[in-house]
N, C-alpha and C positions, 0 to 999 in steps of 0.2 A: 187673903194673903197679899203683904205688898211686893211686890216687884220693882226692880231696880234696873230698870233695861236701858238700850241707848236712846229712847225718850225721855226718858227721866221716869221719876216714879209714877204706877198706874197701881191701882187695885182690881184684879181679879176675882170675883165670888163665887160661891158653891150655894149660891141663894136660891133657897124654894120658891121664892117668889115669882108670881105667874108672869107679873112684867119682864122681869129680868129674862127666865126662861124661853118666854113667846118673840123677846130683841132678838136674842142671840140664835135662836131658831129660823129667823126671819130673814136676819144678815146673812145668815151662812148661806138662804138661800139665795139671796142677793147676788152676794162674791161669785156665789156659782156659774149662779147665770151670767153674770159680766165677764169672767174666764171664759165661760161657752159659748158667748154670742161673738160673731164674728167683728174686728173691730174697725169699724170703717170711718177711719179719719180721715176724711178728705181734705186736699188742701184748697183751696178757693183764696188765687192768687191772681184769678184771669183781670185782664183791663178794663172788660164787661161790669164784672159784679165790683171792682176797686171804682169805677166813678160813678155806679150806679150808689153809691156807699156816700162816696165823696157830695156826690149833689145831694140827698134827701136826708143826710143825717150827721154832715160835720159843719153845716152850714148853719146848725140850728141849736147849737150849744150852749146860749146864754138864758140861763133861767128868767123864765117868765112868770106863769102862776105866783112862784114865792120868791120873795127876794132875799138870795143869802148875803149876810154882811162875810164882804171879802177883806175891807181892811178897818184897821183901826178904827180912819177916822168917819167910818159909819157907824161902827161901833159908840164911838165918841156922840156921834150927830144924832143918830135915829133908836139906836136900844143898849140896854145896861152888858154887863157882859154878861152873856149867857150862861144859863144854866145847862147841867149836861142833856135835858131832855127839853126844849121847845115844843110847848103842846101850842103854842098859839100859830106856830108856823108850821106843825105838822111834822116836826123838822129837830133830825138830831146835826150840830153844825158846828165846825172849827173854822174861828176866823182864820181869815191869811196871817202870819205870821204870830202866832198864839202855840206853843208847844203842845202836840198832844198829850204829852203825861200831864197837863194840871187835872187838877181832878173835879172840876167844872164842865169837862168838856168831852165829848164822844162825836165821831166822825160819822156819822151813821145819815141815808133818809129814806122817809116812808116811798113807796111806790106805788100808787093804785095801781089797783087789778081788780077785772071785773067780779069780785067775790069777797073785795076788803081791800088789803095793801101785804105787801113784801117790805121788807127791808134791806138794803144792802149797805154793807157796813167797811169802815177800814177793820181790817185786823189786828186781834188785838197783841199785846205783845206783853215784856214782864213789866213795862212801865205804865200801858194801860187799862190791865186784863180787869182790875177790879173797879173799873168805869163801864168796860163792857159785860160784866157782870151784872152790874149795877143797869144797864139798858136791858137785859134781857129779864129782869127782875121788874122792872117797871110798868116793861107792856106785856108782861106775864106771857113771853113767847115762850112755846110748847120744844119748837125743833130750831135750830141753827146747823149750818152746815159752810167750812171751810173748807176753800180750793184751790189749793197752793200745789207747787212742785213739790219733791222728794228734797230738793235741795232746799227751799223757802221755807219748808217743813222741820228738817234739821238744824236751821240757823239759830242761834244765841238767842233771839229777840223774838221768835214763834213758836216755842214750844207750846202743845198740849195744853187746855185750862186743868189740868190737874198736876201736872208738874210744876204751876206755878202758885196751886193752893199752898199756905202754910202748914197744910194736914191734910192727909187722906182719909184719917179716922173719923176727925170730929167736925162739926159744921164750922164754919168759915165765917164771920161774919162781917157784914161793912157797914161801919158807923158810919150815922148823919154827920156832914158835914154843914157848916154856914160858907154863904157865899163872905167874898174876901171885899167888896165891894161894901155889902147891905148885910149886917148881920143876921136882922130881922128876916132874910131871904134862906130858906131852908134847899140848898143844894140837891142833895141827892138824899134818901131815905133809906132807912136799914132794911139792910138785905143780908137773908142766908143762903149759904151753898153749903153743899156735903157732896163728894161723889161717892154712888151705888155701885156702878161695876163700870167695865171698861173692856172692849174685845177688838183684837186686833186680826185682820185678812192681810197681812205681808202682800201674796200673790195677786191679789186683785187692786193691791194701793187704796185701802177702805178701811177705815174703824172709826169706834163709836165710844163714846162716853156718857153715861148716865146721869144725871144732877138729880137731885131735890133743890128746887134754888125756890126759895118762901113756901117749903114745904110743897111743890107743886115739881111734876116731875119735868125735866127738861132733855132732849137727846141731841146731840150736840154730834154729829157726823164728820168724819175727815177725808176730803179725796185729793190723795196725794201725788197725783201726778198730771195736773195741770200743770204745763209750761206759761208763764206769763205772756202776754201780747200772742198767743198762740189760738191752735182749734182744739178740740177734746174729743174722745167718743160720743157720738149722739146716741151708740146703744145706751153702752154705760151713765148718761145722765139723764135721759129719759126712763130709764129703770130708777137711777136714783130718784126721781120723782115720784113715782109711781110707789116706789116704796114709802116713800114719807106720806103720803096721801093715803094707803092702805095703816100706817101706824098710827096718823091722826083721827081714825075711827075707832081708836080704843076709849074707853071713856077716862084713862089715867092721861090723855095727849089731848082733850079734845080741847079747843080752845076757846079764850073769855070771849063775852061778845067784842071786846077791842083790841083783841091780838092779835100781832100778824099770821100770816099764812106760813112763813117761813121768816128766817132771817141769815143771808147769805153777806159772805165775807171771804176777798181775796187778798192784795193786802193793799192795795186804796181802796175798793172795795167798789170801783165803776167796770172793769172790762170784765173778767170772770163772772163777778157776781152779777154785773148786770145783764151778761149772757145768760146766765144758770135763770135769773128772774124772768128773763125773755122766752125760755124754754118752757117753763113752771107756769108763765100766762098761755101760752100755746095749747100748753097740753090743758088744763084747766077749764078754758074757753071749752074745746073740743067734747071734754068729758060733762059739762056742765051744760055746753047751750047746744052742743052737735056743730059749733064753728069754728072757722078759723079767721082770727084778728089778723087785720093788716100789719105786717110788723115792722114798715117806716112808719106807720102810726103810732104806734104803742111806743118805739124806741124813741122819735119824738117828744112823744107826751113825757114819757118817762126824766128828757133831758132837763123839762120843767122845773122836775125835781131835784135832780144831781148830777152836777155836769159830768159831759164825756161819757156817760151810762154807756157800754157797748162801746168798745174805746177804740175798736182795730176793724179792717175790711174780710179777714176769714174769722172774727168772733161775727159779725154780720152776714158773712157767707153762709157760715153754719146755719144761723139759725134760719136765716131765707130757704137754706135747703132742707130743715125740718118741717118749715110748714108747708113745702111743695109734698110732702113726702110723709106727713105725721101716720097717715093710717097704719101704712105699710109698716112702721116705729114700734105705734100701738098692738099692731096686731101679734108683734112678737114675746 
């Protein structure tokens, strides 16, 4: 049944399907739990933890390991224009002043993590959704998850990837493009979407949308009530974790040997999402090795990657007071 709500169109099913059924069963208990845990946002504003911030992690912003072309005339000097996926740099990348809707190009980069890599991505919008499509179809990622406000959520340019497919019914597909450059340069490869189902928690600011994207299934999560340059519940995203790690042991989620772990996107896709990535390596570490990473380390290392990762001093508070404190998190 389509539905025609104030998101725009979604599809709801009555599908027998075990996948579908074990989502929707799963989420629900999700919401629940994030309703019922008490929610303790703290703010982490002191002068302590803002220069402890300021020395170990705004001092160290210019990538190293890789080097992103910022303008033209590096572009011009050192590489062609790029394709939407840079497998030689590891690295999905928008020059400075290159418009994100060309359809060469996605905002995205890898992030090691002790288990593989994250991704954390700009989000996409009606001008770029089928470039980020076309990224999550590439590196054949399982789960993605948006973290925007209710209001960033609502706006013109953020809608849902299903209110901006052409069809809810039928598969979707994205032709091969040539680059504009190098004809002989094959851009971006075809890729399918379809979506399966779609379920919405109002109360808890949570829902989920289902893909087949290259016939391979994708769960595409929304948490809508991140404020930008802000903090978030530590219950509520450490559950969210937790739950994407319990779904990725289903054998329809499980992931290629070269996929990410996640793929997270705020709408540059450095503060939220590189908190949510920072939370995701925390908890991971922990469950995986019984440790806990230094996290002016990791948020360092990470800047290697994509500048400003971790953008504000309470997205840094936050997550410094999750690893003082993860068991207590965990145990709930």
């Amino acid at each position: 049944m389509l539905i025609n709500s104030q998101y725009g169109y979604s599809i709801e099913t009555n599908s027998t399907s075990y996948i579908v059924k074990y989502l929707r069963q799963d989420f629900k208990n999700l919401c629940n739990m994030v309703l019922q845990s008490e929610d303790d946002i703290v703010n982490f504003t002191s002068d302590k933890i803002h220069n402890e911030f300021k020395q170990q992690i705004e001092n160290k912003t210019t990538p190293l390991k890789i080097r992103l072309c910022l303008t033209k005339a590096d572009i011009d000097l050192e590489c062609p224009y790029p394709p939407t996926y840079s497998k030689n740099f590891g690295l999905f990348y928008m020059p400075e002043g290159v418009s994100a809707s060309k359809k060469y190009i996605y905002n995205a980069s890898k992030i090691p993590i002790t288990t593989g890599y994250c991704v954390a991505a700009e989000g996409p919008n009606h001008e770029t959704f089928e470039n980020f499509i076309a990224l999550l179809g590439e590196i054949e990622a399982r789960i993605s998850i948006s973290l925007v406000s209710q209001h960033e959520f609502l706006a013109v340019r953020n809608k849902r990837i299903s209110n901006l497919l052409a069809t809810n019914t039928d598969e979707y597909f994205i032709n091969e493009v040539k680059s504009e450059v190098d004809p002989n340069v094959t851009i971006r490869d075809n890729h399918s979407i379809k979506l399966i189902d779609s379920y919405t928690y109002d109360e808890a600011f949570l829902e989920y949308e289902l893909f087949l994207i290259n016939n391979k299934y994708h769960l595409r999560i929304y948490h809508t009530n991140w404020l930008d340059d802000d903090y978030a519940s530590l219950n509520k995203l450490v559950q969210i974790v937790v739950f994407i790690k319990a779904i990725k042991q289903l054998d329809a989620f499980k992931d290629s040997k070269h996929s990410p772990a996640v793929v997270a996107n705020c709408n540059a896709g450095v503060g939220r999402a590189g908190a949510f990535i920072s939370i995701w390596s925390l908890i991971d570490n922990y469950l995986n090795n019984q440790q806990i990473p230094d996290v002016n380390e990791f948020i360092v290392n990470a800047r290697n990657y994509r500048s400003h990762f971790v953008y504000n001093s309470k997205q840094y508070g936050m997550i410094k007071y999750l690893s003082q404190n993860l068991s207590k998190y965990l145990d709930k």
